[in-house]
C-alpha positions in Angstrom: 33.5 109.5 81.3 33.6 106.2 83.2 37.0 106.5 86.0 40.1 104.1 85.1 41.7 102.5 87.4 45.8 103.7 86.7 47.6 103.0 89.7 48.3 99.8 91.3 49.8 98.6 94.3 51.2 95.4 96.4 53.3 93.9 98.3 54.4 91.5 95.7 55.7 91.5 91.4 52.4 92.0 89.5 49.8 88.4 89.0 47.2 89.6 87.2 46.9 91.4 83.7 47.1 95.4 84.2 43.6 97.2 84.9 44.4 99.4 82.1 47.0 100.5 79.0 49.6 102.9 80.8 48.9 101.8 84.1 50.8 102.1 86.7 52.2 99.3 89.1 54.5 99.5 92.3 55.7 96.7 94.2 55.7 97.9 98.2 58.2 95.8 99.0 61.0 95.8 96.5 60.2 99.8 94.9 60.3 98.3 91.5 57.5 100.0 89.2 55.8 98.7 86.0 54.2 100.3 83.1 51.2 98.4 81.9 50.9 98.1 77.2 47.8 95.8 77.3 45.7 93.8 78.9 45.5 90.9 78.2 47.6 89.1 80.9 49.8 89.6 83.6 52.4 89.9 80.9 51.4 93.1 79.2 53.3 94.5 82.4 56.5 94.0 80.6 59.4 94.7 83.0 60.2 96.4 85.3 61.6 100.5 84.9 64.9 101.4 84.2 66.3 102.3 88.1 64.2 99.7 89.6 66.6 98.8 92.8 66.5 95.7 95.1 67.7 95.7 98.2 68.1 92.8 100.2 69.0 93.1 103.9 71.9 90.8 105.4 69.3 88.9 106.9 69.1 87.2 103.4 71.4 84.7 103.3 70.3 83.3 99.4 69.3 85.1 96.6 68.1 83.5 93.4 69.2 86.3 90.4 65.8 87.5 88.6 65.5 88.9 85.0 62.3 91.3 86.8 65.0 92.2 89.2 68.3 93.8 87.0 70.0 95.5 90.0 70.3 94.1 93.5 72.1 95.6 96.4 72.9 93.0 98.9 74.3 94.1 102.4 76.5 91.3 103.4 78.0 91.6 107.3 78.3 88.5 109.0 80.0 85.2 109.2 77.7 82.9 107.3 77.5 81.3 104.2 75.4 83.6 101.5 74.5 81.6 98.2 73.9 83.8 94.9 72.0 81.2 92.9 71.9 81.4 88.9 68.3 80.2 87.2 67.8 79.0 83.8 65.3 81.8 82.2 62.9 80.2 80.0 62.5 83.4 77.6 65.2 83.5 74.8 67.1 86.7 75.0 70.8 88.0 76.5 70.2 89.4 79.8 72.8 91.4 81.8 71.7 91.9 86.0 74.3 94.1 88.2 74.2 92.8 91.6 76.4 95.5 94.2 77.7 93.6 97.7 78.1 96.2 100.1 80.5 94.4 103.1 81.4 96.5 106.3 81.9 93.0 108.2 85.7 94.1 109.3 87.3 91.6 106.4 85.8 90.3 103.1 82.9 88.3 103.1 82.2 85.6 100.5 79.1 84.6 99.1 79.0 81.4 97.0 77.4 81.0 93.5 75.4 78.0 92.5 74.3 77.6 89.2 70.5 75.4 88.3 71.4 71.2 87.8 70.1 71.9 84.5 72.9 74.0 83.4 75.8 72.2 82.0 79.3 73.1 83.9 80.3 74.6 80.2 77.7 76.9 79.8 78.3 78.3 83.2 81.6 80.7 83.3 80.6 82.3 87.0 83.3 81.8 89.9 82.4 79.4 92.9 82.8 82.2 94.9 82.4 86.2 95.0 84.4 88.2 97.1 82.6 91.2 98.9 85.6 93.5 100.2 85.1 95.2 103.3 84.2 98.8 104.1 83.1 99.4 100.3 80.8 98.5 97.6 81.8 95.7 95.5 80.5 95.1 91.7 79.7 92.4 89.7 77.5 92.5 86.1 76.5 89.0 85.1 75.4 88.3 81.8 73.0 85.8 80.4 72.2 84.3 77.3 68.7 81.6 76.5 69.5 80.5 72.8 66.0 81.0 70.8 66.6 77.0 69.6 67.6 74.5 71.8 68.0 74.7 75.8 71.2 76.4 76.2 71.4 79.1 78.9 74.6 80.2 79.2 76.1 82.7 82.1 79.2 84.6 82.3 81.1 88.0 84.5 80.8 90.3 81.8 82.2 93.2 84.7 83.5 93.6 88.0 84.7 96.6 90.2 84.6 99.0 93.1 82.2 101.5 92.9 84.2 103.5 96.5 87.3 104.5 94.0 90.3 103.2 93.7 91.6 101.1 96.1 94.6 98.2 96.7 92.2 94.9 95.2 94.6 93.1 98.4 92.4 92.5 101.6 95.0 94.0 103.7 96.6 97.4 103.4 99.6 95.9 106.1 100.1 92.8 103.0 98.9 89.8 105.1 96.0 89.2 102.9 96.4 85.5 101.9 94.7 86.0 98.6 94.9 88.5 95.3 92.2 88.9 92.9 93.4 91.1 90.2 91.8 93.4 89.0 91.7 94.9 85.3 93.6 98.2 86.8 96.9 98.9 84.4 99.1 98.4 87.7 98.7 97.2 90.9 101.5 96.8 93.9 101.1 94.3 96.5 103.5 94.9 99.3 103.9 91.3 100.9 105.7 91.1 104.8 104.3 87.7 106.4 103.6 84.7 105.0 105.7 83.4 101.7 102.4 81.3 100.3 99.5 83.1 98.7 97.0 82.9 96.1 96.5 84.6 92.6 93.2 84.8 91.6 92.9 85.9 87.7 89.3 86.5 87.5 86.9 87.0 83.9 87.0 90.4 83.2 84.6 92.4 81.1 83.9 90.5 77.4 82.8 93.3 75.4 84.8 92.4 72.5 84.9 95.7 70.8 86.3 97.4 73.1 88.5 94.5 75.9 89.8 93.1 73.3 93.2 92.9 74.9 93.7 94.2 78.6 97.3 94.5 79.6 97.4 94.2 83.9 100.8 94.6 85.7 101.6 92.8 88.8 104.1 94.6 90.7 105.0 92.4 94.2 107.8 93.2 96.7 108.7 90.1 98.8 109.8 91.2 102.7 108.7 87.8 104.4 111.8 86.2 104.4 111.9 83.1 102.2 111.2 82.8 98.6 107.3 83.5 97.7 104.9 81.3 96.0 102.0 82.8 94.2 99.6 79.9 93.2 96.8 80.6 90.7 94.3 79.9 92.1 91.8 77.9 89.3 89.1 77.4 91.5 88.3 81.2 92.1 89.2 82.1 88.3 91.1 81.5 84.9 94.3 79.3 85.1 97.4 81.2 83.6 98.8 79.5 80.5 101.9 78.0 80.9 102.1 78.4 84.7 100.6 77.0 88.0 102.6 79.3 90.2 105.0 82.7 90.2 107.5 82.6 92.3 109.4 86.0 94.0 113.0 85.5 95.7 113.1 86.9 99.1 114.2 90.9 99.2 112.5 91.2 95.7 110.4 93.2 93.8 109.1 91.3 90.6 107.1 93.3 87.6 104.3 90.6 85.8 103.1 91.5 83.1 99.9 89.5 82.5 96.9 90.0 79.7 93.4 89.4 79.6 92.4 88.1 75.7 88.9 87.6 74.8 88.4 86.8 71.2 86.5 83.8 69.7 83.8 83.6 72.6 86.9 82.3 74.2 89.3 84.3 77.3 92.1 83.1 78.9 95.4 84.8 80.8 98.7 84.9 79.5 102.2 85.8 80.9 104.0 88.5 78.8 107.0 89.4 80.6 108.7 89.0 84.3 111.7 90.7 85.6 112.7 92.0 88.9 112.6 95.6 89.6 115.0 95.1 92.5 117.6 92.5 92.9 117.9 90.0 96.1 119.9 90.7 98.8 
């Protein structure tokens, strides 16, 4: 019986068609493995296995997101600008890649997105910038969809969260964090002592229509800084909040926002349901 070659090896995604049907490919570099079901070309590798894990070191400052490459974890630790780029992927299909930024830098880090020229500013629904929150993991699924007619590729948030447990989403425990990005959590308490101007970032939360529907998110915030506070929403991090630029909290305060998420339509926005204060001025 002539011998088959089965196993093959490099430091590099697979060039060339498989040796054999059911062979076996591993990239030395990445970990990511391939089962061959042809021969014909280098595409009869198919993708790669389910578990396949990149990891790129903080070294890497840009990353380019790669349908051969669903799950990335990227370390990011230092003060520099890291760049998650977004592609146009030539094979029709809806994709979804889970990319994990793992931050032990002493604050947040963020990494800014770019998206390809060749995607229209409508078809891309991906924050300018990502927010890596220190001494944790933080999670983000992207999802992308290459219409079979046409030249539409279209990317979107379909998820993000923390995968070290529940946490305050706030920078700061001590409530100097300039900045808020709410999470889809039903309550979260941001206890604010310096500084009467922050920002509100409303991000895109998951769009699985079946079941996020409608995601109800209360903003509890107690005001000890002295002066009347000024939450601006922030539209260039996320999703403005109909009806309202700001929310304001009188000094000696504790407001309750009630806020929801609606996705219905292929369309998502934030609305404001209710607002009262928990605890009157002084």
């Amino acid at each position: 019986m002539p011998s088959v070659q089965h196993t093959v090896t490099a430091a590099a995604n697979p060039t060339a068609a498989p040796p054999s049907v059911g062979a076996h490919y591993t990239n030395t570099i990445t970990g990511q493995q391939w089962i061959s079901h042809g021969v014909g070309s280098v595409a009869d590798w198919g993708r790669p296995l389910p578990g396949s894990v990149v990891t790129i070191l903080q070294t890497v400052t840009d990353w380019t997101l790669n349908k051969d490459a669903p799950a990335v974890l990227w370390q990011v630790t230092r003060d520099v600008d890291y760049i998650l780029k977004f592609p146009v992927l030539s094979e029709p299909g809806c994709y979804e890649m889970e990319v994990v930024l793992e931050c032990n830098n002493g604050s947040p880090v963020n990494v800014l997105t770019e998206a390809d020229p060749s995607i229209a500013p409508i078809y891309f629904h991906v924050p300018n910038q990502l927010v890596a929150y220190n001494g944790g993991a933080t999670y983000y699924k992207f999802r992308c969809w290459r219409a079979i007619t046409g030249v539409n590729t279209c990317w979107t948030v379909a998820e993000t969260k923390f995968l070290d447990g529940d946490r305050p989403v706030y920078a700061d425990a001590d409530g100097s964090a300039q900045m808020l990005i709410l999470s889809d959590a039903p309550q979260t308490f941001w206890d604010i002592y310096q500084g009467v101007s922050k920002r509100l970032v409303l991000p895109t939360l998951s769009q699985t229509f079946a079941n996020d529907l409608f995601t109800k998110v209360d903003l509890v915030v107690r005001n000890n800084a002295g002066d009347t506070l000024t939450l601006t929403i922030d539209q260039d991090l996320g999703n403005p909040l109909a009806g309202h630029s700001s929310l304001s909290v009188p000094d000696g305060a504790t407001m309750l926002f009630r806020l929801a998420y609606f996705v219905g339509n292929a369309q998502y926005r934030w609305s404001l349901l209710d607002s009262h204060a928990l605890v009157e001025p002084l």
